[in-house]
C-alpha positions as CSV (number, residue, x, y, z in Angstrom):
1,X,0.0,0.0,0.0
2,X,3.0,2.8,0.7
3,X,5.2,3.3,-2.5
4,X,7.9,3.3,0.2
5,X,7.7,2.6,4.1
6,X,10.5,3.7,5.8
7,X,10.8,1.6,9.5
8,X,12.7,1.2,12.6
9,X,16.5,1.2,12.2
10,X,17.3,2.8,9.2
11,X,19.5,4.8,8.7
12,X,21.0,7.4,6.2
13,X,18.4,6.5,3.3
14,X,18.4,8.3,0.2
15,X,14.8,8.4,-2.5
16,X,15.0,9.8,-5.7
17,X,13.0,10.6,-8.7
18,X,10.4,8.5,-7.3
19,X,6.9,8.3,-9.0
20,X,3.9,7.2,-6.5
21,X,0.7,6.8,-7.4
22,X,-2.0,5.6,-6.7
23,X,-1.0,3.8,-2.8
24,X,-0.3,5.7,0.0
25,X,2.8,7.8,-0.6
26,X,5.9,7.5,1.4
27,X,5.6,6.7,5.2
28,X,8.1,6.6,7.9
29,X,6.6,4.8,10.6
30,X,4.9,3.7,12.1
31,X,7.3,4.0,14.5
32,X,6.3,3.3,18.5
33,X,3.7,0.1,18.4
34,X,3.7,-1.9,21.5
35,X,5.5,0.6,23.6
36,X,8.8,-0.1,21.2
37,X,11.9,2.0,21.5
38,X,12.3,2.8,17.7
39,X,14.7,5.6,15.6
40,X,15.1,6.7,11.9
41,X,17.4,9.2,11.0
42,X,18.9,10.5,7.8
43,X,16.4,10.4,5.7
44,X,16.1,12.4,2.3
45,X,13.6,12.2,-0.3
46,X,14.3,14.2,-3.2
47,X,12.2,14.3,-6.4
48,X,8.9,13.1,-6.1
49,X,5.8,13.1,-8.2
50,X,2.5,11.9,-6.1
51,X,-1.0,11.0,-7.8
52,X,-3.9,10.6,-6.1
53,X,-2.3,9.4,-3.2
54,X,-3.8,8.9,-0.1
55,X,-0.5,10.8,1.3
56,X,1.8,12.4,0.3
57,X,4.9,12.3,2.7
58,X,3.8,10.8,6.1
59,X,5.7,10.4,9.5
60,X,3.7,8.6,11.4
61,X,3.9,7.2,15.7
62,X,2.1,6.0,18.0
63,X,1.6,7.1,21.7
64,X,3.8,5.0,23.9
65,X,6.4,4.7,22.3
66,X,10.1,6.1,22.6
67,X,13.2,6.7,20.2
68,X,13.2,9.4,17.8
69,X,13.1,10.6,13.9
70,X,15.4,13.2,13.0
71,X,16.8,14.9,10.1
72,X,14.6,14.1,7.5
73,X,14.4,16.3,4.6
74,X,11.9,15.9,1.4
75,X,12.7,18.1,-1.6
76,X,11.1,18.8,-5.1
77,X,8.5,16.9,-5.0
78,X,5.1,17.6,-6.9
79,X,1.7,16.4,-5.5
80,X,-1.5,15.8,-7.5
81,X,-4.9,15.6,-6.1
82,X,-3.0,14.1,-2.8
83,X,-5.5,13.6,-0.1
84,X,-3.1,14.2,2.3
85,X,0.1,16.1,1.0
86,X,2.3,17.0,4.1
87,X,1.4,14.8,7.2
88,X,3.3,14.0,11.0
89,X,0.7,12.1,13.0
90,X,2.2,11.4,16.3
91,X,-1.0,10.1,17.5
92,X,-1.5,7.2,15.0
93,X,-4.1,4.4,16.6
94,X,-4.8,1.7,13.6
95,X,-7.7,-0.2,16.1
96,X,-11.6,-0.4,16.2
97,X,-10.9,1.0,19.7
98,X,-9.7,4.4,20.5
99,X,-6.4,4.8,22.0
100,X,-5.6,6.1,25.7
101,X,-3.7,9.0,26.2
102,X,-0.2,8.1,26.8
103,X,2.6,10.0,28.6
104,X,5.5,8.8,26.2
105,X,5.8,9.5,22.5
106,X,9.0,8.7,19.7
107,X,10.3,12.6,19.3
108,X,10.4,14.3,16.1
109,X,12.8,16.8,14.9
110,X,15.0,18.7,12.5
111,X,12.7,17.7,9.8
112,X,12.5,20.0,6.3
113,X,9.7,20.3,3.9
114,X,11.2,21.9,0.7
115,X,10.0,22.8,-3.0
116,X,6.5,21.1,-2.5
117,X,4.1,22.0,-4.8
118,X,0.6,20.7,-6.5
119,X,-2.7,20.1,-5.2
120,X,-4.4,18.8,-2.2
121,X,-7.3,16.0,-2.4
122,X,-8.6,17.8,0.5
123,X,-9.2,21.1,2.2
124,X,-6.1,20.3,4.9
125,X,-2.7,20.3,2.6
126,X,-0.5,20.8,5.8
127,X,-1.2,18.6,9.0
128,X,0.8,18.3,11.9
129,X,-1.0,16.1,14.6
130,X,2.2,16.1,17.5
131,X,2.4,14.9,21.4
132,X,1.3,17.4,23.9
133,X,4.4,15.8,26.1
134,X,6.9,15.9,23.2
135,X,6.0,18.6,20.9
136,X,7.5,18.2,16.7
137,X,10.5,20.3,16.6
138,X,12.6,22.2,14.2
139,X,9.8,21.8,11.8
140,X,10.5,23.9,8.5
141,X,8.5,24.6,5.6
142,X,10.3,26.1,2.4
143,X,8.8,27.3,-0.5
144,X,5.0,25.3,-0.2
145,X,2.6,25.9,-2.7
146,X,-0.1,23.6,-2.3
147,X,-3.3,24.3,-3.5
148,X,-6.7,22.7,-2.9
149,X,-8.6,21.0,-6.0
150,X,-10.1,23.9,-8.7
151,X,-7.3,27.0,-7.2
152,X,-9.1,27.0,-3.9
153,X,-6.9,27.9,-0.6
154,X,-5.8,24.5,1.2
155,X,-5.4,24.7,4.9
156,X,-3.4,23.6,7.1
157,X,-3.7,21.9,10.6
158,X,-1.3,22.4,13.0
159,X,-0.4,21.2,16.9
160,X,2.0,20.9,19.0
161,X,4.5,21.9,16.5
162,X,7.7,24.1,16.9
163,X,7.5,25.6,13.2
164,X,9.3,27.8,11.1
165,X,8.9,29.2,7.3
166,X,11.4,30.4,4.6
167,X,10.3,32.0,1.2
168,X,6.7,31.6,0.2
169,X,4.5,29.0,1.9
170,X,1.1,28.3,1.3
171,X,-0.7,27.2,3.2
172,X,0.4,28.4,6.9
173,X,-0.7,27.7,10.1
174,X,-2.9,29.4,11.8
């Protein structure tokens, strides 16, 4: 179902010129299941072409868990009618159930968005779902132009993030 899933452990990974669609996009994660101690570092996707993705690029933990993913970049990349173009869930829960609140979570940092343009499947282009306990940080967004279907503004959804923006990004949170 993910064009590429990127999972505990690795290390240094390099993506290029990948083509994705449809599926759902690129995922690291999820990171954090059953309370795991799980890390990902050196990630870099550059040159990307999404369509009609479920996602677009996804970093994705459960509640529980610990470790980290850190300095991750994703560059030049185009999305077309992506549901969800630009997403960090740090709440993931994949059961019938919900999940309880948990006071642990796998941090996530240094992470850059770069040269992302196309258009959203949805309303929410940018969504950043972080822990209360262990807020996203060094979050940047550079150069973001990502529309919602027929020119419309996308939005974007944003908490618990520590964010920062160079050169034009659309959309912004609020």
């Amino acid at each position: 179902d993910d064009c590429i899933s990127i999972e505990s452990g690795s290390r240094n990974v390099q993506a290029t010129k990948i083509t994705c669609g449809p599926g759902h996009g690129i995922s690291i994660g999820s990171l954090g299941s059953g309370e795991s101690k799980d890390f990902v570092s050196g990630v870099t996707v550059n040159g990307a072409k999404f369509s009609g993705t479920t996602n677009g690029v996804r970093i994705k933990t459960w509640q529980g868990g610990s470790g980290s993913a850190s300095n991750i970049k994703f560059q030049n990349i185009q999305m077309e009618k992506v549901t969800n173009p630009i997403v960090i869930d740090q709440n993931y829960c994949d059961q019938a159930t919900p999940c309880k609140k948990q006071k642990s979570a796998v941090q996530i940092k240094n992470v850059l968005y770069e040269n992302i343009k196309g258009t959203s499947g949805s309303d929410v282009g940018v969504q950043f779902d972080c822990s209360e306990k262990f807020p996203c940080e060094g979050i940047v967004l550079q150069n973001i132009d990502l529309q919602y279907e027929d020119r419309r503004e996308a939005k974007a959804s944003c908490n618990s993030v520590q964010l920062s923006y160079r050169g034009d990004v659309n959309p912004q949170c609020p």
